[in-house]
TIDRENKE-744818 format. One record per residue: residue number from 0; x, y, z of N, C-alpha, C in turn. Coordinates in Angstrom, 1 decimal. Layout:
<nodes>
[NUM,[X,Y,Z],[X,Y,Z],[X,Y,Z]]
...
</nodes>
This chain:
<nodes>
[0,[-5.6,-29.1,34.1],[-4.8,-27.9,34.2],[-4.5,-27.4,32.8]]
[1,[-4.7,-26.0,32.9],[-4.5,-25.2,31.3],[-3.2,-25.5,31.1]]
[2,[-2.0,-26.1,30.1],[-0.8,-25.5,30.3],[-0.7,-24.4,28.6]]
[3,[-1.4,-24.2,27.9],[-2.0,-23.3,26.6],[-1.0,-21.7,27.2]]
[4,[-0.2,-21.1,26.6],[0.3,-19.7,26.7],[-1.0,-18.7,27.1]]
[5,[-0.9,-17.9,28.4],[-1.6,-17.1,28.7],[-1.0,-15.7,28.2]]
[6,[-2.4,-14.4,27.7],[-2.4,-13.4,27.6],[-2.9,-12.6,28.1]]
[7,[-1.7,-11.9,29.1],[-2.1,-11.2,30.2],[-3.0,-9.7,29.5]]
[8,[-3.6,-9.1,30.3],[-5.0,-7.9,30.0],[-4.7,-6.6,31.4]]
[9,[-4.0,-6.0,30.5],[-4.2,-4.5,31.3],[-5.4,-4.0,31.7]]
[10,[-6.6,-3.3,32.7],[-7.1,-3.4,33.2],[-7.7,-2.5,33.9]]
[11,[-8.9,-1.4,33.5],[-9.4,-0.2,33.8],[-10.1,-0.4,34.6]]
[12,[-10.3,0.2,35.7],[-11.2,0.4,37.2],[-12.6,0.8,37.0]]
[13,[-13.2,-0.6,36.3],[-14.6,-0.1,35.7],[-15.2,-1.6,36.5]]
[14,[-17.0,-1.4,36.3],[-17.6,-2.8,37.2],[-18.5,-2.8,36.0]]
[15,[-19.1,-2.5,34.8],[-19.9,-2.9,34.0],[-20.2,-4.3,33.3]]
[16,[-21.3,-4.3,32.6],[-21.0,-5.2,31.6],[-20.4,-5.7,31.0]]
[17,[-20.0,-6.7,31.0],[-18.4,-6.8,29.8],[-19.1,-8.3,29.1]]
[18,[-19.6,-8.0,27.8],[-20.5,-9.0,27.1],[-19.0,-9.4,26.4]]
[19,[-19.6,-10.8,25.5],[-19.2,-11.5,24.5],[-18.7,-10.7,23.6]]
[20,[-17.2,-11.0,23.2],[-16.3,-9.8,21.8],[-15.7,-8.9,22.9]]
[21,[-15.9,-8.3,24.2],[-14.9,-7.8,25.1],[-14.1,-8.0,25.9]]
[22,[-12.8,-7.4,25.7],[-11.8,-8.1,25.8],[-11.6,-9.4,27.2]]
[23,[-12.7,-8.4,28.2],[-12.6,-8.8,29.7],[-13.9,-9.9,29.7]]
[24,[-14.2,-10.5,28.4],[-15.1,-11.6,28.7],[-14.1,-12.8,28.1]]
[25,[-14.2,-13.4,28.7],[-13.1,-14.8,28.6],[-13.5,-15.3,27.5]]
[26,[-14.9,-15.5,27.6],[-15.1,-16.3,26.0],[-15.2,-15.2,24.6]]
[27,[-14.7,-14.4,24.8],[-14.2,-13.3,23.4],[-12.9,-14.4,22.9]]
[28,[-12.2,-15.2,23.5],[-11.2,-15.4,23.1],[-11.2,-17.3,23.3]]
[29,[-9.8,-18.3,22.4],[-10.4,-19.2,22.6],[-9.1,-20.0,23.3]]
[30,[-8.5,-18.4,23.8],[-7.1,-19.2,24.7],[-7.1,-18.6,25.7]]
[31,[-6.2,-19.1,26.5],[-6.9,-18.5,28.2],[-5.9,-16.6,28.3]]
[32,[-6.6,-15.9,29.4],[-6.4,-14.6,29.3],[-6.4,-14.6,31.0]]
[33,[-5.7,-13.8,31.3],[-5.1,-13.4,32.9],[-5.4,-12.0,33.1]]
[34,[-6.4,-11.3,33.9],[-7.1,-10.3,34.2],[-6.2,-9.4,35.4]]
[35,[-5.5,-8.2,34.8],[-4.9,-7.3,35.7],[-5.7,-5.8,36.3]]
[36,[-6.7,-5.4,37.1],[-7.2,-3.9,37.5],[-6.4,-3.3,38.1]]
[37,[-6.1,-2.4,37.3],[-5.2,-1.1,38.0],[-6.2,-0.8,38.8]]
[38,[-6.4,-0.4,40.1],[-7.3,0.5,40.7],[-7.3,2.0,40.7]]
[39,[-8.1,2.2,40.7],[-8.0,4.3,40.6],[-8.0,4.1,39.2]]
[40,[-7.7,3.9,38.1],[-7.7,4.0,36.6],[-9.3,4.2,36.3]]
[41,[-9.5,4.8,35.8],[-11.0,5.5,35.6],[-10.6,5.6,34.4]]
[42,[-12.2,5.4,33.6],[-11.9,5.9,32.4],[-11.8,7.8,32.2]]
[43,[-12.5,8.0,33.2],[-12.1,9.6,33.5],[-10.7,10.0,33.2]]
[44,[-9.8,9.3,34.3],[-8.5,10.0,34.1],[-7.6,9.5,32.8]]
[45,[-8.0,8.2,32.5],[-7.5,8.1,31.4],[-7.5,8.3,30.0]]
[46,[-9.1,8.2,30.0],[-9.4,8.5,28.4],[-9.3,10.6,29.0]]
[47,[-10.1,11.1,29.3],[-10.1,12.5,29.2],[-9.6,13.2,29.9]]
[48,[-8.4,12.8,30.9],[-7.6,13.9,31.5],[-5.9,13.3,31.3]]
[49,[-5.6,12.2,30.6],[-4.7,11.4,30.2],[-3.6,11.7,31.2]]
[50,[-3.9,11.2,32.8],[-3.4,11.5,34.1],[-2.1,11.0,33.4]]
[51,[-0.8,11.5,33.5],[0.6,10.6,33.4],[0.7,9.9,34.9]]
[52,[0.1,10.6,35.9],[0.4,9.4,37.2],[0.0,7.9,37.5]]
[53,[-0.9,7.6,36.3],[-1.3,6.6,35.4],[0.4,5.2,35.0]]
[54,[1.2,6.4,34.5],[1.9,5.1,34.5],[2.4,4.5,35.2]]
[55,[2.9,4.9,36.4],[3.2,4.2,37.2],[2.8,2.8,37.5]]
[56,[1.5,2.9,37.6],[0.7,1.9,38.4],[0.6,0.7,37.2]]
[57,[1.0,1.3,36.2],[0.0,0.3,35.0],[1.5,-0.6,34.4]]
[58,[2.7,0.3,34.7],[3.9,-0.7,34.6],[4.3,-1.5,35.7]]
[59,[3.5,-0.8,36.7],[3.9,-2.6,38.1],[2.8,-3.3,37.4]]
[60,[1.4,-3.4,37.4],[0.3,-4.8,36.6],[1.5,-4.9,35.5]]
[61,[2.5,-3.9,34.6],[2.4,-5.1,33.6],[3.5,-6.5,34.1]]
[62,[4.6,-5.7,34.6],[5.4,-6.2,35.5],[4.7,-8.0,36.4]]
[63,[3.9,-7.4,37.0],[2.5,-8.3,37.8],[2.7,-9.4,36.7]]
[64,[1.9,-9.3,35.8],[1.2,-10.3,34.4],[2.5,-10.5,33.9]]
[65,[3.9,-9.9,33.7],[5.1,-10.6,33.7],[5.6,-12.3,34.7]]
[66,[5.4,-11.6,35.4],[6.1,-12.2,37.0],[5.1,-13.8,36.9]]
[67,[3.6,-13.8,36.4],[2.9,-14.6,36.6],[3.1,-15.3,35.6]]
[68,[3.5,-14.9,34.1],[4.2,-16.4,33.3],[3.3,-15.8,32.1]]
[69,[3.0,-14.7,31.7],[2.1,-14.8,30.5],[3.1,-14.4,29.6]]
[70,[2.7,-15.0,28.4],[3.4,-15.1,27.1],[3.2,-13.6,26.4]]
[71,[2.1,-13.0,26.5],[1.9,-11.0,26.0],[1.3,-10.4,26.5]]
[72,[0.9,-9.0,26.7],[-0.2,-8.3,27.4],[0.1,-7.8,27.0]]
[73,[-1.6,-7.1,26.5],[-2.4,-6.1,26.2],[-3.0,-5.5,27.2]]
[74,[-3.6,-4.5,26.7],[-4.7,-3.3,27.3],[-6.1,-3.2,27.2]]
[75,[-7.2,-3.1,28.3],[-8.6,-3.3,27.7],[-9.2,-1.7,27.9]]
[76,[-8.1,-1.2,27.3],[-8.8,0.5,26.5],[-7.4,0.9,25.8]]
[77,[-8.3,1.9,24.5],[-7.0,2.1,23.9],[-6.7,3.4,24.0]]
[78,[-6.7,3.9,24.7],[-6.4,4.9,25.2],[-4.8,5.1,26.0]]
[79,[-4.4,3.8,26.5],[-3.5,3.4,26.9],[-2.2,3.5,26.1]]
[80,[-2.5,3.8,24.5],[-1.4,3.8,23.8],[-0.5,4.6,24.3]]
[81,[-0.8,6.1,24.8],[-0.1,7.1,25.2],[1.0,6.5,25.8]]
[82,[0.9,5.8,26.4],[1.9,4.4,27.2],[2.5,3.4,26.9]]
[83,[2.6,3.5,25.2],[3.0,2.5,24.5],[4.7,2.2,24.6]]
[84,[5.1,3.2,24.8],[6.6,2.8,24.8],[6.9,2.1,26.2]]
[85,[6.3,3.2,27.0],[6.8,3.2,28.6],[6.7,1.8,28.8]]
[86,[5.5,1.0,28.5],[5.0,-0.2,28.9],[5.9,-1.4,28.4]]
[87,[5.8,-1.0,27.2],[6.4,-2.1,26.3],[7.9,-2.2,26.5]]
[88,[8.5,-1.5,26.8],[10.3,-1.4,27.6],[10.3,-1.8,29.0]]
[89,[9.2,-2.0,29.7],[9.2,-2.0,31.0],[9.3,-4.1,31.4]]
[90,[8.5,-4.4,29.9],[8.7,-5.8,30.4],[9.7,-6.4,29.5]]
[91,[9.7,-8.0,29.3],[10.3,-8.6,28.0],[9.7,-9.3,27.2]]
[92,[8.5,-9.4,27.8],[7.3,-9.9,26.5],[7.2,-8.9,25.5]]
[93,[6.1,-9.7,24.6],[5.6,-8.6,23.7],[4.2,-8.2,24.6]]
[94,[4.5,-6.6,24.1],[2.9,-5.8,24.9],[2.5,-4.6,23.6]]
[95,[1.3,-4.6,23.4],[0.7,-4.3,22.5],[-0.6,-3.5,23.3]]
[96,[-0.7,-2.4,23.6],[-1.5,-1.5,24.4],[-2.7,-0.9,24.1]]
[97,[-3.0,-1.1,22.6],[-4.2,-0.7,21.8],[-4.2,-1.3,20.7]]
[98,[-5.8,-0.6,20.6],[-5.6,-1.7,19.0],[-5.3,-0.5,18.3]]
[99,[-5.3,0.9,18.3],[-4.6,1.6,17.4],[-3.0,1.6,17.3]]
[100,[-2.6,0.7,17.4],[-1.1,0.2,17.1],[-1.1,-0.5,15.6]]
[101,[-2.0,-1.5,15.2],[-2.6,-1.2,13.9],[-2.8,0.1,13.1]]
[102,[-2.9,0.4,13.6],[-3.2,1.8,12.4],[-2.2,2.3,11.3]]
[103,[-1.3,2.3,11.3],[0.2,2.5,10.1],[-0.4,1.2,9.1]]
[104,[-0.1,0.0,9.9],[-0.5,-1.3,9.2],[-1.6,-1.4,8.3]]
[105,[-2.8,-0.8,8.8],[-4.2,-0.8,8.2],[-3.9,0.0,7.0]]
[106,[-3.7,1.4,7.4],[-3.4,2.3,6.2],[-2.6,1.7,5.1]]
[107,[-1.3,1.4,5.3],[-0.9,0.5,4.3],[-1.6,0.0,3.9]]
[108,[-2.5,-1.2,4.0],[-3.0,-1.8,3.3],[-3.8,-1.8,2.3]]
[109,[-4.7,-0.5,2.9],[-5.9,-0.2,2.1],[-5.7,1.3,1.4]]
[110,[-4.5,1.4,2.1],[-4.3,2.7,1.0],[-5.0,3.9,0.7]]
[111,[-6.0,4.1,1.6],[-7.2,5.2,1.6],[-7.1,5.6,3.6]]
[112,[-7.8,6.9,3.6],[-8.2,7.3,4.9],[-8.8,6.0,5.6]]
[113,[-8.2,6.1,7.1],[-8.7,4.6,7.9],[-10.3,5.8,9.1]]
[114,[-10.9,5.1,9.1],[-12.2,5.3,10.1],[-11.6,5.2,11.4]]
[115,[-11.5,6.0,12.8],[-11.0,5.5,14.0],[-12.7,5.7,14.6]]
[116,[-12.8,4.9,15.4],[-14.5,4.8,16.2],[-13.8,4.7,17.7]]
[117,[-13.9,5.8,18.2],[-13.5,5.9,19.7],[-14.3,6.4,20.9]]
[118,[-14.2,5.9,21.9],[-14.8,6.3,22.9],[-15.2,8.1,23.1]]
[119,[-13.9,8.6,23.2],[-14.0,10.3,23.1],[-13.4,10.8,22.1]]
[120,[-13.9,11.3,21.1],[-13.1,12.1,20.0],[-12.6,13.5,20.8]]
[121,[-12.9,14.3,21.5],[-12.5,15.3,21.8],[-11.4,15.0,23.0]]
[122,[-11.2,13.8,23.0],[-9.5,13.3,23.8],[-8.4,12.3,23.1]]
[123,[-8.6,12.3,22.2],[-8.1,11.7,21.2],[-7.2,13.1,20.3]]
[124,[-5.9,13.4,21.0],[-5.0,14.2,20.3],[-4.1,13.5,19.5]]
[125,[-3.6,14.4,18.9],[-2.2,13.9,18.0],[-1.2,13.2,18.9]]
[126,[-1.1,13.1,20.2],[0.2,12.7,20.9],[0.0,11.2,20.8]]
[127,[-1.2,10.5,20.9],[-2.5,9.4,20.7],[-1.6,8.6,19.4]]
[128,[-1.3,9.1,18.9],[-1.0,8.7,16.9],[0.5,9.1,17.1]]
[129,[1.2,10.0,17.4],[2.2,9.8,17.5],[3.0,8.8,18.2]]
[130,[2.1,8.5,19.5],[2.6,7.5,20.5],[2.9,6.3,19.3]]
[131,[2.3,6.0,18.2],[2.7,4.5,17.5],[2.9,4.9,16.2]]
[132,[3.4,5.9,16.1],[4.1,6.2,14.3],[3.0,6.7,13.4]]
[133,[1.5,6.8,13.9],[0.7,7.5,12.8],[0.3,8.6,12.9]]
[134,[0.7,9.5,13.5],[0.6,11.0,13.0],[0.4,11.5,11.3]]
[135,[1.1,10.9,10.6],[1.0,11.6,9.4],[-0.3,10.3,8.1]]
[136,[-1.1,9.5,9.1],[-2.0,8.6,8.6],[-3.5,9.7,9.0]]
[137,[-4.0,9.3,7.5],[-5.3,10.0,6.8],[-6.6,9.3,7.8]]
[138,[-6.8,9.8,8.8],[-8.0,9.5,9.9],[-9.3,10.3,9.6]]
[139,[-10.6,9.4,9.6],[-11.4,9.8,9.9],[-12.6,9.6,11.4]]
[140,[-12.5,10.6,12.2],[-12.6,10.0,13.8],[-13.9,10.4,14.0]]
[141,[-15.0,9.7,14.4],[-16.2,9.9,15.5],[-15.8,9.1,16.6]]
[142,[-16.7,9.9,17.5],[-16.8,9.3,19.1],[-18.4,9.2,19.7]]
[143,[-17.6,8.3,20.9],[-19.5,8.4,21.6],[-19.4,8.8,22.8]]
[144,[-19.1,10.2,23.1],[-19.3,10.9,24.7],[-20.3,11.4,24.1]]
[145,[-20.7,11.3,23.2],[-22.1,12.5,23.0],[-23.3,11.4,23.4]]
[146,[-23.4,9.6,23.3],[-24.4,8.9,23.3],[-24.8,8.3,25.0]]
[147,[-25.7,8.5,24.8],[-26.4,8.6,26.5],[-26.3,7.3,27.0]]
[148,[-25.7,6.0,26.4],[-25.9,5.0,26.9],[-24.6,4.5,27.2]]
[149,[-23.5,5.2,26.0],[-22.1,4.7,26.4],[-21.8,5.7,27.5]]
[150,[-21.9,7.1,27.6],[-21.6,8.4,28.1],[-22.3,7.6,29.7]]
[151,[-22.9,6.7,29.9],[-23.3,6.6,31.3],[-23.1,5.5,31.6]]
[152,[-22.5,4.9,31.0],[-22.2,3.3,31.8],[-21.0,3.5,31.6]]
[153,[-19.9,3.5,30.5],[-19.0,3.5,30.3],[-17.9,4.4,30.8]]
[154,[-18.4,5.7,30.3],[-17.5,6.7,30.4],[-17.5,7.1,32.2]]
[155,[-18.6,7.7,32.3],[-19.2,8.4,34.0],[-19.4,6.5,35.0]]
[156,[-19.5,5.6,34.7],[-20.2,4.6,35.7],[-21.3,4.7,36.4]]
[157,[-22.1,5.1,35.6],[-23.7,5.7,36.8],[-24.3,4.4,37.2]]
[158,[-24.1,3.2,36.3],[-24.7,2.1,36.5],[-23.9,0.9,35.5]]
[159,[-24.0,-0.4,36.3],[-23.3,-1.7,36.2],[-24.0,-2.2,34.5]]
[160,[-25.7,-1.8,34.5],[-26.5,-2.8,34.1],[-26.5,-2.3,32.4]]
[161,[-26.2,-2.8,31.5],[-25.6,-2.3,30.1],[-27.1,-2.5,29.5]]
[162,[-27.5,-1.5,28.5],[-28.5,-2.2,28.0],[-28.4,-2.2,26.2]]
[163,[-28.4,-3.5,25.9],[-27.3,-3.8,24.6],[-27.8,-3.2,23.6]]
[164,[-28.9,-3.3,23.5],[-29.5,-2.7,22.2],[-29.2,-1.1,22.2]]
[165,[-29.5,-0.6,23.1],[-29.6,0.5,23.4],[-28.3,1.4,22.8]]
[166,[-27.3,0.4,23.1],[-25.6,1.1,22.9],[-25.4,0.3,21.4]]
[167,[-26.2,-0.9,21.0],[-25.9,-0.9,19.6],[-26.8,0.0,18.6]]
[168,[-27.7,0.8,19.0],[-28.1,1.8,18.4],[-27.4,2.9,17.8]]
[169,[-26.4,3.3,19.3],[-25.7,4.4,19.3],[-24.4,4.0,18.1]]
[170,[-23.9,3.1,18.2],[-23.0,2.7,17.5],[-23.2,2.8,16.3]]
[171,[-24.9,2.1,15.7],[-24.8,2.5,14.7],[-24.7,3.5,13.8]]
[172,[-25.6,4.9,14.8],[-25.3,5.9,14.5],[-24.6,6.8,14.1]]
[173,[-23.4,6.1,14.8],[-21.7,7.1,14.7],[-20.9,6.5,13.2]]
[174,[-21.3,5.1,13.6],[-20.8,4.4,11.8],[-21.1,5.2,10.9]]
[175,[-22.4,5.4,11.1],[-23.2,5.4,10.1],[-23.2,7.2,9.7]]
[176,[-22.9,7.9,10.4],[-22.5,9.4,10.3],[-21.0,9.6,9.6]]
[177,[-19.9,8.6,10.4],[-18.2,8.5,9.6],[-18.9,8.1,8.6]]
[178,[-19.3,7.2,8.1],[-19.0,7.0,6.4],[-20.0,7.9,5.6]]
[179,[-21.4,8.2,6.2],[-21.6,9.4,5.3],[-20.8,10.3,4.8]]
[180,[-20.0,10.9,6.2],[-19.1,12.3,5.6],[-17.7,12.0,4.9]]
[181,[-17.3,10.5,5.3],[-16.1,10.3,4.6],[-16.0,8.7,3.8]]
[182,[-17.2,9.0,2.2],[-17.3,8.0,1.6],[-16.3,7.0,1.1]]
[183,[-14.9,7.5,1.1],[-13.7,7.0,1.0],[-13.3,6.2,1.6]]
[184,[-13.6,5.8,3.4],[-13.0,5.0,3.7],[-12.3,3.4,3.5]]
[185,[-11.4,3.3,3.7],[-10.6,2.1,3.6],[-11.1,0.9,4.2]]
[186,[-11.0,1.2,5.9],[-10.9,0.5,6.7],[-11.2,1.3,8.0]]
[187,[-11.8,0.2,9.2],[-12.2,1.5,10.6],[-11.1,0.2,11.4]]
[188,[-11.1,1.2,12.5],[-10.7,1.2,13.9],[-10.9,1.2,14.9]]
[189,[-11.6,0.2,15.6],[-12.2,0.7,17.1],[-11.2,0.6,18.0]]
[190,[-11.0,1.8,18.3],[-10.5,1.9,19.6],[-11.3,1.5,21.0]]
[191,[-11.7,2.0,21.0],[-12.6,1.2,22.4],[-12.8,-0.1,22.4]]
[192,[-12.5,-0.6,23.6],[-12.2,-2.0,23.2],[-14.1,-2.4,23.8]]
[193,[-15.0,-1.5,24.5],[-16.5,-1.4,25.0],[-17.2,-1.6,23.4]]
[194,[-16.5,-1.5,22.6],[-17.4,-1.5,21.2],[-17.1,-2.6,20.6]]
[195,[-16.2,-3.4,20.8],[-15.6,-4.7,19.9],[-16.6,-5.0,19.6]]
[196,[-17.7,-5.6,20.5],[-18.7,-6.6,21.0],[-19.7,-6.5,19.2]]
[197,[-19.6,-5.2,18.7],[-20.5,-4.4,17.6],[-19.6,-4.6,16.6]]
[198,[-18.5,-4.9,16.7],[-17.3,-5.0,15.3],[-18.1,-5.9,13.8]]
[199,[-19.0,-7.0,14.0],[-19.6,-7.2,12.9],[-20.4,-6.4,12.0]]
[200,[-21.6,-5.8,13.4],[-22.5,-4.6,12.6],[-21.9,-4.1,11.5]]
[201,[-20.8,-3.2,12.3],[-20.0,-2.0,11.8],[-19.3,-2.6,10.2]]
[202,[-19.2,-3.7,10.5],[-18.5,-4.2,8.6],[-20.1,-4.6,8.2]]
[203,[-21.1,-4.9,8.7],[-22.0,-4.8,7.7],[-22.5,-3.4,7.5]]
[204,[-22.6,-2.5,8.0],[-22.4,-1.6,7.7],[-21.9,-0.7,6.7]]
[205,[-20.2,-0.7,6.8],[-19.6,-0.4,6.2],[-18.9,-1.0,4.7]]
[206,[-19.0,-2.5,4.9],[-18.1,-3.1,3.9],[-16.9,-3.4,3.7]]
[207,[-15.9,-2.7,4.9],[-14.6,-2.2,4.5],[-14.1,-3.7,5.7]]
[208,[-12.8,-4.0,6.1],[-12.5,-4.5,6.8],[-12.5,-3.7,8.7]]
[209,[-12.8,-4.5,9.2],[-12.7,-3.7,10.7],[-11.8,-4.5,11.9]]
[210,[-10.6,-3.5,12.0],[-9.7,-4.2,12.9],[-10.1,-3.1,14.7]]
[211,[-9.6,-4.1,15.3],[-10.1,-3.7,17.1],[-8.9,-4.5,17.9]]
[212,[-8.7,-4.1,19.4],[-8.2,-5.3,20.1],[-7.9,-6.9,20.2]]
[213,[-9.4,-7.0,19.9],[-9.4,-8.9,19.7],[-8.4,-9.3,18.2]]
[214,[-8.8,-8.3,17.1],[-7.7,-8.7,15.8],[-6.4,-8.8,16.3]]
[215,[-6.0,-7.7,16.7],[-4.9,-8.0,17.0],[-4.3,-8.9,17.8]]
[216,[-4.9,-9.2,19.2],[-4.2,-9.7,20.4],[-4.3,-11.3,19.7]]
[217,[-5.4,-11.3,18.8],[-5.8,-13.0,18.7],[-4.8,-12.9,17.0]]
[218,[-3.6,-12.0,16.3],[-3.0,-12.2,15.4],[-1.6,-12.2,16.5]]
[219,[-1.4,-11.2,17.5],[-0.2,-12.0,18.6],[-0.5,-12.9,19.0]]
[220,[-1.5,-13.6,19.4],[-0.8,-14.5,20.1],[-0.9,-15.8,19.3]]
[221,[-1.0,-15.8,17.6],[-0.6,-16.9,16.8],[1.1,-17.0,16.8]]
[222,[1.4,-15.6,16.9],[2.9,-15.2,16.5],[3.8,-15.7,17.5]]
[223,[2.9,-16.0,19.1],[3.4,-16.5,20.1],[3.6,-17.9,20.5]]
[224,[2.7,-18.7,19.7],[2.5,-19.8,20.2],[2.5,-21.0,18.5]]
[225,[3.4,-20.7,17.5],[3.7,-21.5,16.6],[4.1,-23.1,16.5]]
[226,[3.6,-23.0,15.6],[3.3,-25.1,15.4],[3.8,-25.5,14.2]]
[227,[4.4,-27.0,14.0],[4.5,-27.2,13.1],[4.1,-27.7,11.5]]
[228,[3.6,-26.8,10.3],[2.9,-27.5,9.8],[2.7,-28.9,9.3]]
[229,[1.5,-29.7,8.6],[0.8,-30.8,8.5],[0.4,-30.6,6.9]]
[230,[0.9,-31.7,6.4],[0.5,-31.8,5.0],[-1.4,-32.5,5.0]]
[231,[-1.8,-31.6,4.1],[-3.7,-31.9,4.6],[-4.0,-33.5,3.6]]
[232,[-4.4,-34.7,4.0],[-4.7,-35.3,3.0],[-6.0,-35.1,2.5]]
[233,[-5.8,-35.2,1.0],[-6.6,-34.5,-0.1],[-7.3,-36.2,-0.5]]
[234,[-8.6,-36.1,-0.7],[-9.1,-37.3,-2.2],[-9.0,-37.1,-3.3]]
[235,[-9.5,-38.0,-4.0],[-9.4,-37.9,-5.9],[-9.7,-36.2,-6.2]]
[236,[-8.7,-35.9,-7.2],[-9.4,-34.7,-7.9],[-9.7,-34.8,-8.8]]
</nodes>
């Protein structure tokens, strides 16, 4: 029996592939994770028609992953941020709804325009950035509703069966267009948490640091689960 702090996972009404590095594959992580589906949650209504009838449903799951003993919950889309408050007041854990909740943080650090890499750029408004304090943070945003392999498994669900290369092509592409036009970047952002799986490419790629879902949920739940330090024994020096 696990007794390890579980991190509960908010939970989009999707049937695809969910490879290695996504949130909804257990072994992306190396502590156990408790799986909530909102049903009816489409990426339709949430990523591009940002239904508000939406929260309802998604503060009973978090309530749910309360009630069942988990130590945090997150979201497996960041699109969900819009819902950052609602959610996060609704339980007494810590809940953390995207990985663009990072984003203030990142900027600080690196002190230059941050790269966002999102599922739809043309649904990605300012309310998105205001929902977690970065409206007035220096963004540079591509998306992949334009790419035929995310735009149809992901976005529309035409089909289960992912085909990996195919969507790491696309990815590269869009990287690789953000940093052309905005040589300055600092640091990127994937919002989509369907792209984590690509988060290495994208720093080879880029260079810069790349924070996503798994950075964050696997920097809570160190914050959750603290130990005492251990003096290391050292040999001759």
């Amino acid at each position: 029996m696990n007794d390890r702090p579980e991190i509960g996972v908010l939970c989009l009404d999707t049937s695809f592939d969910k490879i290695p590095g996504h949130i909804r594959n257990p072994d992306t992580f190396d502590f156990p994770v408790r799986y909530r589906v909102v049903e009816g949650a489409t990426p339709q209504r949430l990523v591009r028609e940002a239904d508000p009838t939406l929260l309802r449903p998604f503060v009973d799951a978090a309530r749910d992953l309360e009630a069942a003993g988990v130590a945090g919950i997150t979201g497996a889309c960041g699109f969900l941020v819009l819902f950052q408050a609602e959610l996060a007041t609704a339980v007494r854990v810590p809940l953390w709804s995207s990985s663009l909740v990072q984003l203030p943080m990142v900027h600080r650090m690196v002190g230059r325009p941050v790269g966002l890499l999102v599922a739809d750029e043309a649904a990605l408004t300012p309310r998105h950035l205001a929902a977690i304090g970065a409206a007035d943070v220096p963004v540079a945003v591509t998306g992949m509703a334009g790419q035929p392999e995310f735009r149809e498994v992901m976005l529309e669900g035409r089909r289960d069966a992912l085909d990996v290369e195919r969507l790491a092509a696309e990815v590269d592409e869009r990287v690789d267009a953000v940093a052309a036009a905005h040589p300055d970047l600092g640091a990127l952002v994937v919002e989509c948490t369907d792209l984590v799986p690509f988060a290495h490419r994208i720093q080879a790629r880029l260079g810069v640091p790349v924070f996503d879902i798994v950075t964050l949920t696997t920097m809570a739940y160190a914050s959750l689960t603290r130990g005492p330090y251990h003096r290391k024994q050292r040999g001759p020096q």
